[in-house]
C-alpha positions as CSV (number, residue, x, y, z in Angstrom):
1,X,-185.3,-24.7,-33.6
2,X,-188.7,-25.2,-31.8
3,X,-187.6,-27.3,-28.5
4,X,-184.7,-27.2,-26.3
5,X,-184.4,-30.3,-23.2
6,X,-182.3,-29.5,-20.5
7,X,-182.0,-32.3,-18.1
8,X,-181.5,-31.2,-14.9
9,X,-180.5,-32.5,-10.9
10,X,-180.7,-28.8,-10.0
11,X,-177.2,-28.0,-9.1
12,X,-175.8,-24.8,-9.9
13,X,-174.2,-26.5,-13.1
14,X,-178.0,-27.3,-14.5
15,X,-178.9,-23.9,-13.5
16,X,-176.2,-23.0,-15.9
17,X,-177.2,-24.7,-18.6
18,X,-181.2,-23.4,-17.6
19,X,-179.9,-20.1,-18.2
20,X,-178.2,-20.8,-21.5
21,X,-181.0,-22.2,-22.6
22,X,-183.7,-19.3,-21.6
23,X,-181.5,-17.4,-23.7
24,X,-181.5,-19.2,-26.5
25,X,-185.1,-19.7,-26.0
26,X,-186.0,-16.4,-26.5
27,X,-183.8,-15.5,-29.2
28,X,-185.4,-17.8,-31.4
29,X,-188.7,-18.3,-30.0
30,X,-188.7,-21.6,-29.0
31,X,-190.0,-24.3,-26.0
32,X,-187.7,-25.1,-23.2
33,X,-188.7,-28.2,-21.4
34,X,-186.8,-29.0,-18.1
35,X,-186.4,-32.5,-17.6
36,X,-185.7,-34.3,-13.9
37,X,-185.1,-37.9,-14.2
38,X,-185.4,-40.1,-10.8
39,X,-183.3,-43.1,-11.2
40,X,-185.2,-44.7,-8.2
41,X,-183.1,-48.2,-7.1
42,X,-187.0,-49.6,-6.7
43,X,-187.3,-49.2,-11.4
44,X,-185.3,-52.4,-11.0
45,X,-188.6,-54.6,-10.5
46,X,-190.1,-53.9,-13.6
47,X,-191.2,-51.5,-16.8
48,X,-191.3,-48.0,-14.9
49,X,-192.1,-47.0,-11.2
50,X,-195.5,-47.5,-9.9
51,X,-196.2,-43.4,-8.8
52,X,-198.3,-44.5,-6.1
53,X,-195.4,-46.1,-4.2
54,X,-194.2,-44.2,-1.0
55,X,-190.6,-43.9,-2.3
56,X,-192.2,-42.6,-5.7
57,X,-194.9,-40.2,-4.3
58,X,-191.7,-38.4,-1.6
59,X,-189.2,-37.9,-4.5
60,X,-192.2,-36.9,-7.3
61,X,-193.3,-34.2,-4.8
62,X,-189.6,-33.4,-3.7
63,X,-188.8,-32.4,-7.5
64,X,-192.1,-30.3,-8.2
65,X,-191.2,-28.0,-5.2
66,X,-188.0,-27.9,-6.7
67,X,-189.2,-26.9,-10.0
68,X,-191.4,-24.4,-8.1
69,X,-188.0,-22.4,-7.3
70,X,-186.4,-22.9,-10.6
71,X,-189.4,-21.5,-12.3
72,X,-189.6,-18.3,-10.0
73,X,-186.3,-17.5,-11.4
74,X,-186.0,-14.1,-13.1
75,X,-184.2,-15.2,-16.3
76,X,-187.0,-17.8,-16.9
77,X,-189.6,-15.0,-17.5
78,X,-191.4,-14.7,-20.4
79,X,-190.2,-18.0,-21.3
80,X,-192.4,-20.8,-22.3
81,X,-191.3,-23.4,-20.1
82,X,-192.5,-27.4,-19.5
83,X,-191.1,-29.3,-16.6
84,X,-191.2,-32.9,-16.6
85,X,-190.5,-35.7,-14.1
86,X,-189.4,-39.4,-15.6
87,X,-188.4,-42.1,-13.2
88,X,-186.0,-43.8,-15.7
89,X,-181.9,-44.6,-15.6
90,X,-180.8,-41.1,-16.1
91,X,-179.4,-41.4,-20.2
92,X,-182.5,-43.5,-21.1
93,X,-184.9,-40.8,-19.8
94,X,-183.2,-38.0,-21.5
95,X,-182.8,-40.1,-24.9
96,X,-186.6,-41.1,-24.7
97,X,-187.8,-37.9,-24.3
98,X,-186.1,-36.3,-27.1
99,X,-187.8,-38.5,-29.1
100,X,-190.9,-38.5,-27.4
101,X,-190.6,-34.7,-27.7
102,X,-189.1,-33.8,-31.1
103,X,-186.4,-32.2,-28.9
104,X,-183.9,-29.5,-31.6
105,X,-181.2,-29.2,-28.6
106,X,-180.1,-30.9,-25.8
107,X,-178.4,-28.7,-23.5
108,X,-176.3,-30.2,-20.2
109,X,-174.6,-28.4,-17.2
110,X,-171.0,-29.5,-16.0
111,X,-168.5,-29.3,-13.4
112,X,-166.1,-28.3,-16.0
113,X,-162.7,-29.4,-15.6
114,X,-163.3,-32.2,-13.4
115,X,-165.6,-33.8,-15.0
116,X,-169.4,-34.9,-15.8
117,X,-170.1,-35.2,-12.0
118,X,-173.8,-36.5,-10.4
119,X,-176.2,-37.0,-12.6
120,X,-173.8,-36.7,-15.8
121,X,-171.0,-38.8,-14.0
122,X,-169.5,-41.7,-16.0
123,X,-171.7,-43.1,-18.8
124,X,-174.6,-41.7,-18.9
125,X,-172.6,-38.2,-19.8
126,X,-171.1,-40.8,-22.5
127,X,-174.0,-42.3,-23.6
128,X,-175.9,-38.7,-24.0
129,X,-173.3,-36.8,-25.9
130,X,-172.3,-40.2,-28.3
131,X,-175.7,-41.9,-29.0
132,X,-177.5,-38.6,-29.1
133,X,-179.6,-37.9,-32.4
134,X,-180.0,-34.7,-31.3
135,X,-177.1,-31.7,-31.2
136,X,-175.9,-31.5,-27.5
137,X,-174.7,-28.2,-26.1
138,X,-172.3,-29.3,-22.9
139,X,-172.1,-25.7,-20.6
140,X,-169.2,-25.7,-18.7
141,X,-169.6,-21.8,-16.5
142,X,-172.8,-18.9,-16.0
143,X,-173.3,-17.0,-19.1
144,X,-174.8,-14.1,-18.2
145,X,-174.9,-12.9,-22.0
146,X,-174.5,-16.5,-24.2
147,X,-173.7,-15.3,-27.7
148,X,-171.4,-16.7,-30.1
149,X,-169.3,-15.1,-32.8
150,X,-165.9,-17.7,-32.7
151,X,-167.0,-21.4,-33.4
152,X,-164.3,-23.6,-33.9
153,X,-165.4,-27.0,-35.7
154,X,-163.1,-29.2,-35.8
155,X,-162.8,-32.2,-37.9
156,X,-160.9,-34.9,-40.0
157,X,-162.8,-33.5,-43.0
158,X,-163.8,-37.0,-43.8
159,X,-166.9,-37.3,-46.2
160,X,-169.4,-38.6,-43.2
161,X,-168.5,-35.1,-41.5
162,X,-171.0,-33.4,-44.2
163,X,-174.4,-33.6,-42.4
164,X,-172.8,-32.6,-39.1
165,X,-171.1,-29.7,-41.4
166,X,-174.3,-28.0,-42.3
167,X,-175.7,-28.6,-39.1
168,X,-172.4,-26.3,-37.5
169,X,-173.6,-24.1,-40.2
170,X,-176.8,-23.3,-39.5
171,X,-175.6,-22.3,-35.7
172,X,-173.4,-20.3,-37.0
173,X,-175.9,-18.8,-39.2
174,X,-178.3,-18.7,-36.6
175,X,-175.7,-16.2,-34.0
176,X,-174.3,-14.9,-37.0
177,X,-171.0,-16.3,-36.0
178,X,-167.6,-17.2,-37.9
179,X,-166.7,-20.9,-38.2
180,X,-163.4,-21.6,-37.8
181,X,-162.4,-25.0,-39.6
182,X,-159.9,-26.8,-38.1
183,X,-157.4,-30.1,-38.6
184,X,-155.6,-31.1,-36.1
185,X,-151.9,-32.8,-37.7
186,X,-150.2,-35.5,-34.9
187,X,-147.1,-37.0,-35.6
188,X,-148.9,-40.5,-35.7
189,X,-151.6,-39.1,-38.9
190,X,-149.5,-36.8,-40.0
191,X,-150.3,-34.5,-43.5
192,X,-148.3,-31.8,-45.5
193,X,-150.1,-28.7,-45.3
194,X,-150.6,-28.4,-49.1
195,X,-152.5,-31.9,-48.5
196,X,-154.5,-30.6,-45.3
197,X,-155.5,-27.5,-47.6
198,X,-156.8,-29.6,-50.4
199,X,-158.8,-32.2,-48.4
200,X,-160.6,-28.9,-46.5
201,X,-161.2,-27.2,-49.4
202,X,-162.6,-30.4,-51.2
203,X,-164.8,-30.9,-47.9
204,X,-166.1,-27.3,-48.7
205,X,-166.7,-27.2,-52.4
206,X,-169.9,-26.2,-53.2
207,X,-170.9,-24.1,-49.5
208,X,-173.1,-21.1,-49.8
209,X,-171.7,-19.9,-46.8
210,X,-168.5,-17.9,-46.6
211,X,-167.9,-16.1,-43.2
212,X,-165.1,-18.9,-42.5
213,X,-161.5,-19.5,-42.0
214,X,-159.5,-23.0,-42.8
215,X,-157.1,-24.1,-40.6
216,X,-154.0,-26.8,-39.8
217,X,-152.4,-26.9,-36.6
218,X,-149.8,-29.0,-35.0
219,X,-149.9,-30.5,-32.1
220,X,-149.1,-33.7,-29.9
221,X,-152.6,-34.6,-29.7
222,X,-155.5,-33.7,-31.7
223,X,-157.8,-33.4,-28.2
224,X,-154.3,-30.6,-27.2
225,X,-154.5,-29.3,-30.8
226,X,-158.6,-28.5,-30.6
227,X,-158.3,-27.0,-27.1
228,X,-155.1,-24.8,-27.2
229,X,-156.0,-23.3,-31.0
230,X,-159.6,-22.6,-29.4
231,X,-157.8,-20.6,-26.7
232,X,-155.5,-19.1,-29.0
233,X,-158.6,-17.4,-31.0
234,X,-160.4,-17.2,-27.7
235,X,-163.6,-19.3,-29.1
236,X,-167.0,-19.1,-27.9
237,X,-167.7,-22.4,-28.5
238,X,-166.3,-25.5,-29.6
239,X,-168.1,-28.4,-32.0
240,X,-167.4,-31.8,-32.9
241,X,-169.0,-34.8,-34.7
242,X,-169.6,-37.6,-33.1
243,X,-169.6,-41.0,-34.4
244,X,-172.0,-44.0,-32.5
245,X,-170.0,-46.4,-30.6
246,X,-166.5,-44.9,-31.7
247,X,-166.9,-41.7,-29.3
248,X,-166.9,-38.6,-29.7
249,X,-165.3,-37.1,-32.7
250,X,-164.6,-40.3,-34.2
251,X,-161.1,-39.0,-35.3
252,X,-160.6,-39.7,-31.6
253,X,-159.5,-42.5,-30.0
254,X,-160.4,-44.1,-26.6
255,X,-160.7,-41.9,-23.3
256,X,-159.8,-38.5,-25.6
257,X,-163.6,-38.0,-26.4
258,X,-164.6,-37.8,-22.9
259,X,-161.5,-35.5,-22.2
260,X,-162.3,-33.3,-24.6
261,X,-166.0,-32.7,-23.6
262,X,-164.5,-32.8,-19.8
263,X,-161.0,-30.6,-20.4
264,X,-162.3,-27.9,-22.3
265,X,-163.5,-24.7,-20.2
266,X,-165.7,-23.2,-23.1
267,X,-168.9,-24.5,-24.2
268,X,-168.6,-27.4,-26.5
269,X,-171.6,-28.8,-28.9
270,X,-171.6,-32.2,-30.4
271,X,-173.1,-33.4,-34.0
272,X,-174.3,-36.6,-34.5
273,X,-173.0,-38.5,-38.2
């Protein structure tokens, strides 16, 4: 990992996910490039906003002073940090620069239980976490000391869930963490636990790694099952495929994605299939 984005509208909840990602900046030696994007009503007239336009100049000036504070911060020290200012719509921006950028991780702040709020609010949180190429890391609280050692990864164990597979696994190499596999059984995709075991164990075959458990738990709802057997084991963190236009977690239907990512009150990171 070599570059870590974290968008930001500087709220507290950005400044959450700023201090996540300091962390995990200097743990593994990596760039961490902040990211404002200004979603002026005036980028309607054409490609981009002009930055010598009144309206552009005020709010381009109004972000650097407010990068000036975040930057005096004590966790950002010795931290080799880039802040940037885009005048896109807000998911656009983010998704650009991550490819402009060879971004690793995208990191995003929330309000946690009530949802993506201001600049994550309604689709653009959607849009980030689905369409994504890049693993996104949704922080939900302030982590004073961010370390992971329970990772829950949840899954239908489908074969399109490989890629995002090694992908968990390399976090969890990376913290030294345990994985915890899980399938969630409903009553409307229902499997016999002998049947669960063998399609994990199938989805496993041939893994070097080993510092895992396999689960199958019950529950009304797989979005219930993920979040109350991730409190059970009190996880650190919580990750899930995600699957282009289907949502997140493609083994979820509708409005469930976005509940998951919203409901959940531990950290939860997404894989793109």
């Amino acid at each position: 990992m070599k570059k870590i984005l974290v968008p930001t509208d500087f709220s507290i909840e950005a400044e959450n996910a700023i201090k996540v990602a300091a962390q995990l900046s200097k743990k593994h030696n990596c760039e961490l490039i902040l990211l404002h994007v200004l979603d002026l009503p005036l980028s309607s007239i054409g490609e981009g906003v002009p930055t010598d336009l009144p309206e552009a100049v005020y709010f381009m000036k109004l972000a650097h002073k407010q990068f000036e504070d975040v930057m005096s911060k004590e966790y950002l020290r010795d931290v080799a940090v880039t802040e940037m200012v885009d005048f896109h719509d807000i998911s656009t921006g983010i998704l650009e620069t991550c490819k402009t950028h060879d971004i690793d991780l995208i990191v995003m702040g929330s309000h946690g239980a009530s949802g993506l709020k201001e600049m994550f609010i309604g689709s653009n949180a959607e849009k980030i976490v689905r369409t994504s190429e890049r693993p996104v890391l949704v922080i939900k609280n302030e982590h004073k000391d961010f370390n992971i050692e329970e990772f829950v990864f949840a899954s239908d164990f489908e074969n399109d869930n490989r890629e995002t597979f090694k992908q968990a696994v390399k976090l969890a190499e990376a913290f030294d963490a345990k994985i915890h596999l899980l399938m969630v059984n409903t009553a409307s995709n229902f499997k016999t636990t002998a049947r669960a075991k063998v399609k994990i164990q199938e989805f496993i075959a041939g893994t070097t790694f080993t510092n895992y458990t396999t689960n199958i738990y019950n529950d009304e709802t797989v979005e219930k099952g993920i979040l109350n057997f991730s409190h059970i084991i009190n996880a650190d963190l919580i990750g899930i495929s995600t699957h282009g236009r289907q949502g997140i977690a493609h083994f979820l239907n509708g409005s469930l994605s976005e509940d998951l990512v919203n409901h959940a009150k531990r950290p939860v990171i997404t894989f793109k299939i």
